[in-house]
C-alpha positions as CSV (number, residue, x, y, z in Angstrom):
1,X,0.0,0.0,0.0
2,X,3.3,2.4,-0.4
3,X,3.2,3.1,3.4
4,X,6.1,1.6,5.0
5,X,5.5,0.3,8.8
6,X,8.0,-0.2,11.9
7,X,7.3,-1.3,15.3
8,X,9.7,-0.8,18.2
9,X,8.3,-3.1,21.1
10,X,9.5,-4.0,24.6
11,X,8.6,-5.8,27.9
12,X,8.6,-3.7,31.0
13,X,6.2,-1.4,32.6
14,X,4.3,-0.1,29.7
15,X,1.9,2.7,30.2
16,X,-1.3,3.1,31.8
17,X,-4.3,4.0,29.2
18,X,-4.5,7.6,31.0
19,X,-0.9,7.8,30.7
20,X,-0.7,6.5,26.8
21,X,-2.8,9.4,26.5
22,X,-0.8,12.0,27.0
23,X,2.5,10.2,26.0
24,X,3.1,12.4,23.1
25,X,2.7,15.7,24.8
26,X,5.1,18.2,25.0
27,X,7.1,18.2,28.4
28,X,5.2,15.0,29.7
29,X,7.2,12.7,31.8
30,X,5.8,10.1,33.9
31,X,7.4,9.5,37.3
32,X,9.0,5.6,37.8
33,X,7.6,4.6,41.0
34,X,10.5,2.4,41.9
35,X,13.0,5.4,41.6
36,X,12.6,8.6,43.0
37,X,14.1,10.3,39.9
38,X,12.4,11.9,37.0
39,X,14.7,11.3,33.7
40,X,14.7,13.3,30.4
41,X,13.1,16.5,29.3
42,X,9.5,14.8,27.9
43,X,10.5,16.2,24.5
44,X,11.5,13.0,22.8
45,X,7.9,11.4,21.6
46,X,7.0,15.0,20.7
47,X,9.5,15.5,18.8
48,X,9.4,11.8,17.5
49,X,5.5,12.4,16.7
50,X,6.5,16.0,14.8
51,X,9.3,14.6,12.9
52,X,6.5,11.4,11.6
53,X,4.1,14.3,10.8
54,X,6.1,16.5,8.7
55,X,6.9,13.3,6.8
56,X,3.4,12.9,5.8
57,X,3.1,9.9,8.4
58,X,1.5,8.8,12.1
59,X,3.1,7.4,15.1
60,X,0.7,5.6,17.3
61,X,1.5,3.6,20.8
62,X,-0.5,1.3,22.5
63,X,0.2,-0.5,25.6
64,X,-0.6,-3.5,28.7
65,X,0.2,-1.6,31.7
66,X,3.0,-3.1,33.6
67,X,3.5,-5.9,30.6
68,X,4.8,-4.2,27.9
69,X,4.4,-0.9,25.5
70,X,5.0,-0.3,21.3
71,X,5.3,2.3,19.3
72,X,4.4,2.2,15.7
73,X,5.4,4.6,13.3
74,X,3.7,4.5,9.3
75,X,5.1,6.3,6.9
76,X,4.2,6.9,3.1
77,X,6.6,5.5,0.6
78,X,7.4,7.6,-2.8
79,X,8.1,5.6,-5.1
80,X,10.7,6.8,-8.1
81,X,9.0,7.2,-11.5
């Protein structure tokens, strides 16, 4: 269908539905109850989400809170003539 489609997917924590929600927000970073440090800046899946856009593509995530989280990003293929 000329859309090319990678998924990045892992084991671990994943994300809440109310959390998935906002993943992609600017600034959003979701605090890691076993550690009582906040990592990052909550810029990268914005940024990751704006770069997808202004290729013409989506980036969606879905999740399993506390089993496992993946991100997958669609992208439309140009073909040469």
């Amino acid at each position: 269908d000329d859309i090319l489609e990678i998924e990045v997917w892992n084991e671990g924590e994943g994300l809440s539905p109310e959390k998935l929600e906002k993943a992609f927000e600017k600034f959003v970073r979701f605090h890691d109850e076993k550690s009582s440090e906040r990592r990052g800046t909550g810029l990268g899946l914005f940024i990751s989400r704006e770069i997808v856009r202004g290729h013409g593509g989506e980036i969606v995530a879905k999740s399993e809170s506390g089993k496992w989280i993946s991100f997958t990003v669609k992208l439309p293929v140009r073909r040469k003539p």
